[in-house]
C-alpha positions in Angstrom: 19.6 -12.4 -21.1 16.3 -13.8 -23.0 13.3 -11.7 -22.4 10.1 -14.2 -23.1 7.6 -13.0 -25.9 4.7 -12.1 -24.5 1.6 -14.7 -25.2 -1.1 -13.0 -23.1 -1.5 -10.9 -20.6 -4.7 -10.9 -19.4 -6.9 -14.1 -18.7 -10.5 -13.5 -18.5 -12.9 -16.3 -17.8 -15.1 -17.5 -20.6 -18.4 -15.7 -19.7 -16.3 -12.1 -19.9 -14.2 -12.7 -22.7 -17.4 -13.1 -24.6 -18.6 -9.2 -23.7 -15.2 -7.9 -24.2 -15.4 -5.8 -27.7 -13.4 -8.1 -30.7 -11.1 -4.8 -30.4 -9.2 -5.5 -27.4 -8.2 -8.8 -28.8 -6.9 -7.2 -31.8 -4.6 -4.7 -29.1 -3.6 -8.2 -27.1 -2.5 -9.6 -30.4 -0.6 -5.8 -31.2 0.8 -6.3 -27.7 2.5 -9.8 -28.7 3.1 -9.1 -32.2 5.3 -5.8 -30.5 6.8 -7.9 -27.5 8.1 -10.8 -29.7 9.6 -8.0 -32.1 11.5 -6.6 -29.3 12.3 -10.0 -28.2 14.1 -10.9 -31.5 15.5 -7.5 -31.8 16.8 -7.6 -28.6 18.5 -10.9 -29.1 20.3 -9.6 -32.5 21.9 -7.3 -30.4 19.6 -4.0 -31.8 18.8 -2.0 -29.4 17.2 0.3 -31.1 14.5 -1.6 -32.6 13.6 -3.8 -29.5 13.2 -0.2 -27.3 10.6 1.2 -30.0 8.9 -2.4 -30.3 8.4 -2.2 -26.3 7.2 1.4 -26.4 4.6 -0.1 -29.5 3.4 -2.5 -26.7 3.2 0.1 -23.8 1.0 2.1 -26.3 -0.9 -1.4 -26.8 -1.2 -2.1 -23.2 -2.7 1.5 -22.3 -5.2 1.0 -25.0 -6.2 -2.6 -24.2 -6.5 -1.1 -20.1 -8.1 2.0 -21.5 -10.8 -0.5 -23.6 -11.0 -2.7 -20.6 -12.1 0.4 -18.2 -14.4 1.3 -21.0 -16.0 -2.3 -20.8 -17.0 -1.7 -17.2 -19.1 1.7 -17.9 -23.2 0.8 -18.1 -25.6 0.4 -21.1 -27.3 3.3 -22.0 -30.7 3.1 -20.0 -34.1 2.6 -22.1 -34.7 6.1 -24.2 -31.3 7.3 -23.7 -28.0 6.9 -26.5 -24.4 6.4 -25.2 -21.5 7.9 -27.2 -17.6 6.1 -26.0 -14.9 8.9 -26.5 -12.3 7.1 -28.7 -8.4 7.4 -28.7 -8.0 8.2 -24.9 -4.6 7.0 -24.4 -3.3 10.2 -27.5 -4.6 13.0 -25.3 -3.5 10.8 -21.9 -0.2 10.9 -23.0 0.1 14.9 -23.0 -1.2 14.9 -19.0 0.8 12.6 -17.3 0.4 9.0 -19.0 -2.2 6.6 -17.3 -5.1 5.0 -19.2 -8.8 6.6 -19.0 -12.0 6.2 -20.4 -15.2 8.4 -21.1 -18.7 7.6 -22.5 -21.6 10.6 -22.5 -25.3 9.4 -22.3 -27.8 11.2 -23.9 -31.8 11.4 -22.4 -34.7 12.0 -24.7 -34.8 15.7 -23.7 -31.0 16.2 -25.2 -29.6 16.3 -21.0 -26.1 14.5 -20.9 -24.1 13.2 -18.5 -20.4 12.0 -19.0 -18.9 9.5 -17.7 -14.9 8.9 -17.1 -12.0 6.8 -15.8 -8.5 7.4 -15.3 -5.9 5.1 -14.1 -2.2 5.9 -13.1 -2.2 9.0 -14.2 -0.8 12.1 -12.2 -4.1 13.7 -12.1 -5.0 11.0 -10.2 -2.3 10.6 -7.5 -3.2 14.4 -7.1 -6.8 13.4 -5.3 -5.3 10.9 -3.6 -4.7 12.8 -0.2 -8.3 14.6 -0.7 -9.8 11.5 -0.8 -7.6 10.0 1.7 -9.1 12.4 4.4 -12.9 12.0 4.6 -13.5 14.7 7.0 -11.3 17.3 4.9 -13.6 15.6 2.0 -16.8 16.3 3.8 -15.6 19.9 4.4 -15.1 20.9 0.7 -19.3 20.1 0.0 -21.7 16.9 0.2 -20.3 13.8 0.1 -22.8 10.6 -1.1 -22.9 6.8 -0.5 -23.4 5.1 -4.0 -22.7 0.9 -3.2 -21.0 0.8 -0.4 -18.6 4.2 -1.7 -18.1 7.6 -0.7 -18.7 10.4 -3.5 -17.7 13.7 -3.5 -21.0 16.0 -5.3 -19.6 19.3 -6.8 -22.2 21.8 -6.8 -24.8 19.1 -8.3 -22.7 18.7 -11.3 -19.6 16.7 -10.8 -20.3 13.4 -8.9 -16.6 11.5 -8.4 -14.5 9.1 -6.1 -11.2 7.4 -6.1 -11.3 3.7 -5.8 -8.4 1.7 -4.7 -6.3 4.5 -4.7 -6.2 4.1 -8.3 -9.2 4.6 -10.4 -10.8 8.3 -10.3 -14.6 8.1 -11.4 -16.9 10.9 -12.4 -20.0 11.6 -13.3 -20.6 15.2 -15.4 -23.7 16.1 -15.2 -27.0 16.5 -12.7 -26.8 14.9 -9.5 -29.3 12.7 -9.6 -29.0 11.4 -13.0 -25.5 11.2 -12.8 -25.4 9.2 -10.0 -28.1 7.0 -11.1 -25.7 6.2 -13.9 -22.9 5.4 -11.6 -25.3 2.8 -9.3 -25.4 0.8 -12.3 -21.7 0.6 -12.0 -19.7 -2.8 -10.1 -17.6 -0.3 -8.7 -15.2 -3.5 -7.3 -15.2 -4.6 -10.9 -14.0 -1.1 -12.0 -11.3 -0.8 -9.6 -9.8 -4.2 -10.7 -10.4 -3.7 -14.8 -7.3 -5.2 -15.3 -6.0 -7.5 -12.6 -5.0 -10.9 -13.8 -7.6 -13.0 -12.4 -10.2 -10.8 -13.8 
């Protein structure tokens, strides 16, 4: 049995690949560099070493998603700053795997909101019923329409919604500014971060 190195895994058209942070193609080049180890290992007959090269490129794959995610979150808006939460994957790995994302935005007057994304994660298959049910959703407090998606508000402070069945978004932070931030989002975009033809 011959398991193929890996030479990419995402393809991005040109126009993307030019925003997407030089990082993420140092973690595709981490995730062959790890897949062709394993792939060598694995055809000398060491087991060992080709099962820690593939969970070196699981790692590498969560953090390329994780930056990918991060790619789809909006600039900071004029007068405000924008500070990315790093090393996601780590803490993900203590709550069920998945990949995630979180940036907080700063406004002139020192009010934040934070934004995050989680992906595959079992945090995330735990809304997946709430959000399933739109009038058990509507229920539980106000529900908003932000492009074409249905929101669930949290007393004014938490602003989130599951897209696809596999992305949980939210918004920390007032309503209104929150959700401002989350307009600016191409929330089809987000929900496909990493599919193939992306």
């Amino acid at each position: 049995m011959h398991l193929a190195p890996l030479a990419r895994l995402v393809l991005l058209p040109a126009a993307l690949a030019l925003a997407v942070p030089s990082s993420l193609w140092a973690e595709e080049d981490a995730i062959a560099t790890a897949m062709a180890a394993a792939d060598a290992a694995y055809q000398a007959g060491d087991l060992k070493t080709a099962a820690a090269e593939l969970a070196n490129a699981s790692r590498a794959i969560s953090a390329r998603q994780s930056g990918l995610l991060m790619a789809q979150f909006p600039p900071a808006p004029d007068g405000w700053t924008r500070e990315d939460t790093t090393e996601m994957v780590e803490g993900l790995e203590l709550m069920g795997g998945g990949v995630g994302a979180e940036a907080t935005y700063t406004d002139a007057a020192g009010m934040t909101v934070t934004l995050s994304a989680f992906a595959d994660n079992l945090m995330v298959q735990s809304f997946a019923p709430i959000f399933a049910d739109s009038q058990a959703l509507a229920l539980m407090g106000k529900t908003v329409d932000i492009n074409g998606v249905t929101f669930f508000e949290q007393e004014e402070l938490n602003t989130l919604a599951l897209l696809d069945d596999r992305v949980l978004l939210q918004a920390a932070g007032e309503a209104a500014q929150a959700q401002a931030l989350l307009a600016q989002i191409d929330l089809d975009a987000l929900a496909a971060f990493d599919a193939a033809d992306r």
